[in-house]
Each structure stands twice: as C-alpha cells, then as structure tokens.
C-alpha positions as CSV (number, residue, x, y, z in Angstrom):
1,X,24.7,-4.5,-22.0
2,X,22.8,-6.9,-23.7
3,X,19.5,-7.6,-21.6
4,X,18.6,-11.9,-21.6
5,X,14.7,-12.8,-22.5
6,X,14.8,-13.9,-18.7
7,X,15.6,-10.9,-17.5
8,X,13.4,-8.6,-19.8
9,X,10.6,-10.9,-18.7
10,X,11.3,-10.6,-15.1
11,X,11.5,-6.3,-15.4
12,X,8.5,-6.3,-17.2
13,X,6.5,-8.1,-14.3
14,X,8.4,-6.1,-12.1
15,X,7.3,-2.7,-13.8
16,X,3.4,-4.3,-13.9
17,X,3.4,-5.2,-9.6
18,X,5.4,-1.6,-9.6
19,X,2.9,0.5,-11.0
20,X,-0.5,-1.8,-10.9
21,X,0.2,-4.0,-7.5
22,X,-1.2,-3.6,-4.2
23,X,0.1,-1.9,-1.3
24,X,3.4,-3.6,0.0
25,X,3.5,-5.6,-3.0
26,X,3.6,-2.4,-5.0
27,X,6.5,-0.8,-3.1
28,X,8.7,-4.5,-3.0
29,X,8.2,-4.4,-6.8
30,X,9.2,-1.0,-7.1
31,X,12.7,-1.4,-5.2
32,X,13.2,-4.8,-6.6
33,X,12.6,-3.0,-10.4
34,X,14.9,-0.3,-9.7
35,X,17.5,-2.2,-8.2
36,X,17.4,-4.5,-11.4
37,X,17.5,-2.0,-13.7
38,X,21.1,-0.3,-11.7
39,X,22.4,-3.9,-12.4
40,X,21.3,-4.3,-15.9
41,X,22.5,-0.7,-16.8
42,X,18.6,0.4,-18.2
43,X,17.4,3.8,-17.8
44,X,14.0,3.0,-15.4
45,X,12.1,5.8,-17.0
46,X,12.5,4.7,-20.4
47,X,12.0,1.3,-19.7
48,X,9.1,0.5,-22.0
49,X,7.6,-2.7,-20.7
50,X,5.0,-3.6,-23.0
51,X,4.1,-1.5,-26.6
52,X,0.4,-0.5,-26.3
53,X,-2.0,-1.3,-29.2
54,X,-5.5,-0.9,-29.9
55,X,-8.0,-2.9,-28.1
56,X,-11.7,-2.6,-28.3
57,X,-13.8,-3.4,-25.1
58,X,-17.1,-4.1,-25.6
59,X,-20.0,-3.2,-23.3
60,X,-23.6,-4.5,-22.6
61,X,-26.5,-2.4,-23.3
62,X,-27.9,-3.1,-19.9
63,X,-28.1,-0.6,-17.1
64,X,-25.1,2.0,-17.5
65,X,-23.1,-0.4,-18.8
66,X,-20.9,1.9,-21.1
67,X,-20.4,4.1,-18.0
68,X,-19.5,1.4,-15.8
69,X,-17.1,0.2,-18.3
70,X,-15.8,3.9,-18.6
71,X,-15.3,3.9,-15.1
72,X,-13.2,0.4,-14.8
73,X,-11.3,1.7,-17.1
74,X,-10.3,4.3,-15.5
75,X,-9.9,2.2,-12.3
76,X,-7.2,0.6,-14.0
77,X,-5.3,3.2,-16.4
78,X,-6.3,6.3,-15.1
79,X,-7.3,9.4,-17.9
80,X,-7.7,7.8,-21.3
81,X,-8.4,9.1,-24.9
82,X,-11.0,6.0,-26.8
83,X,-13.3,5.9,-29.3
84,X,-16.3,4.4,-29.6
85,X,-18.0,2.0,-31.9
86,X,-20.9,-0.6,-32.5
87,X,-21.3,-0.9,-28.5
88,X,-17.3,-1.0,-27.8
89,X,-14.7,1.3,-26.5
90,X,-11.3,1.5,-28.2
91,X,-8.5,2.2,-26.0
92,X,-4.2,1.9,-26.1
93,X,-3.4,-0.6,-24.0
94,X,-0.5,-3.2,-23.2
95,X,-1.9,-6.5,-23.2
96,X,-1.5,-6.6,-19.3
97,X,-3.5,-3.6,-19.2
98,X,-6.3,-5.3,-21.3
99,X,-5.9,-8.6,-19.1
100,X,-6.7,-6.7,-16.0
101,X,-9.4,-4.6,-17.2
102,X,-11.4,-7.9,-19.4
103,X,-10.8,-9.8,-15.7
104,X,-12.7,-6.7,-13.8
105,X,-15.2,-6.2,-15.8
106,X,-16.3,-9.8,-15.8
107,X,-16.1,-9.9,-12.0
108,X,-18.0,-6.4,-11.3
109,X,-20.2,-5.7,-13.8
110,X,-22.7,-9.1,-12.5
111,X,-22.2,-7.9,-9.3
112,X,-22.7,-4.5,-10.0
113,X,-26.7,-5.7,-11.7
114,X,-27.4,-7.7,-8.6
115,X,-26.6,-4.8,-6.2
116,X,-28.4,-2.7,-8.4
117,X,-31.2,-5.1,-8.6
118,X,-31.4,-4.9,-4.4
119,X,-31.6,-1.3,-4.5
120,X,-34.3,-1.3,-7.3
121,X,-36.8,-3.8,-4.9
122,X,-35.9,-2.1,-1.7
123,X,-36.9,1.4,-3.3
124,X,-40.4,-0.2,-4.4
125,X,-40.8,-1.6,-1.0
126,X,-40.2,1.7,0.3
127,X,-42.8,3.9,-1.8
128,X,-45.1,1.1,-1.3
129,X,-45.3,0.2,-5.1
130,X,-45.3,-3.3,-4.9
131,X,-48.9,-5.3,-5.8
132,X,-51.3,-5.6,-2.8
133,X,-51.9,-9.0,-1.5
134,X,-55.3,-10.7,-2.5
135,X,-57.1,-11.0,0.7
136,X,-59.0,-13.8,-0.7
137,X,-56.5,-15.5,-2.0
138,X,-54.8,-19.3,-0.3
139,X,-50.8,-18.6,0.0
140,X,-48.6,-21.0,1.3
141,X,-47.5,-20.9,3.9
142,X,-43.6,-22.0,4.9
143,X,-40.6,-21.5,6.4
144,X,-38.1,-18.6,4.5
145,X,-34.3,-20.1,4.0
146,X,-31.6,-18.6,5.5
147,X,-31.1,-16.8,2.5
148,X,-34.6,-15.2,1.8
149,X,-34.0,-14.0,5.5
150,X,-30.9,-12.5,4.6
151,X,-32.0,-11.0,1.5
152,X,-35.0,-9.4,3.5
153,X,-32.7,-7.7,6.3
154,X,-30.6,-6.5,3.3
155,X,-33.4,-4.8,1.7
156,X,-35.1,-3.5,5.0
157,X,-31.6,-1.8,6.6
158,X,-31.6,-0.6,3.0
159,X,-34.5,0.8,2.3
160,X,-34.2,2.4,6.0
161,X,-31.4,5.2,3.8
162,X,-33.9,5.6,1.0
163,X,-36.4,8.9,0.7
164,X,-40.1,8.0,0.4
165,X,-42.0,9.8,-2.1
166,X,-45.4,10.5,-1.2
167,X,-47.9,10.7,-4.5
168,X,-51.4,13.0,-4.1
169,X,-53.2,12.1,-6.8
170,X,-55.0,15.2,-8.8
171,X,-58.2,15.1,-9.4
172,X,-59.7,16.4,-12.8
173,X,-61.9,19.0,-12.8
C-alpha cells in the first residue's frame, strides 16, 4: 500500500512524541503510532522516521561546557559514538534529534553558568574569602530589593550544605 505525504508526515510525528514525548503524551503517541501503522500495512520496527546525518554541535569553552554538552546529548539520544573537532561534537542525528538537542542547550547551558555562578559566591562566603570591609571607609547605605534579598537567602541556605576549609598558615623557618 502506497503510504500519502500526509500520512508519512503524521507517523513520523507520531514515532518522535512515541519515543521522545513526555509521560501520557508518550504512551497516546505510542498506541496512536501503532494503530496507524496496522491500518497503513507498515512494519512498526522498520519504520524509519527520519534518515540521520551528520551534525556538528558546537560547545563553549566556558566552564565544562564540552561535558555539559556531552551530557545533553545524552539526555536526549541516549549512548552515542561522535567525534570531535575545532570546539564541536559530531554526532548522527535526525534533524528532530538535532532540533531538540540545539533548543536544550540554549535553554540550560545559561542557566547551568548562573547556578554555577551561586554556588561559586556562596563557597567564598563560606571559607570566608571574600575582601574585608574597610572600616574607615563611607558605604551607602539602602534598602536591598526583593531580589538582592532573595539572592542572599539563596546563597546562605546554600552555603549552610557546603564544607568549610579551615587554612593554618605555615610559618617558614
């Protein structure tokens, strides 16, 4: 039986929410799929939804940026053979695959710094690194915004889980 574009197009979203959608969504998709493919006379486990071709991810040379890319990656396609090159990551992918993956990157990665960021002042705040007031110095005085506040209790309840390292200086001889 000869399978119309519409149709194709409609068991190839099918097979994406089936194997890459959420929860109920995922199981709907799945019954819907196999049900479709019974009508349309197509074996379900050699459907082929998309061919996969090279694409090459790129990551930033910030803070673990090629791991956190390897591990998105994975998030999304599970094991994966790629090669590297010139700050990028080639991997076989369908083009829904390489939708997905470009669209979690860009959402996690700046979130991933920030978070990062947090941790990074409440550990100096912890160990007491930070620079000492200057007692004769004039600060000014005002009120914190909301934000500042919440930024603050962030850090504090945060820093309450991190180990302090106590530093003895060693005197030379």
């Amino acid at each position: 039986m000869k399978i119309s574009p519409k149709d194709q197009e409609l068991l190839k979203k099918l097979h994406a929410l089936s194997t890459q959608g959420v929860e109920g969504e995922r199981e709907n998709a799945k019954s819907m799929f196999l049900s479709m493919c019974e009508r349309l006379r197509v074996d379900p486990q050699n459907f082929e939804p998309e061919p996969k071709k090279l694409y090459w991810i790129p990551y930033k040379k910030k803070f673990k940026g090629k791991e956190f890319a390897m591990q998105v990656v994975s998030s999304v396609i599970g094991h994966f053979e790629y090669r590297e090159y010139n700050n990028k990551i080639g991997i076989e992918l369908s083009a829904a695959e390489h939708s997905e993956l470009v669209q979690r990157l860009n959402f996690y990665y700046p979130k991933f710094l920030k978070d990062v960021e947090v941790y990074y002042t409440a550990w100096i705040h912890k160990n007491k690194l930070y620079v000492k007031p200057d007692p004769n110095a004039k600060g000014r005085d005002r009120e914190l915004t909301p934000e500042e506040i919440m930024r603050i209790r962030q850090l504090m309840a945060l820093a309450d889980n991190i180990d302090t390292h106590k530093f003895h200086l060693q005197l030379n001889k």
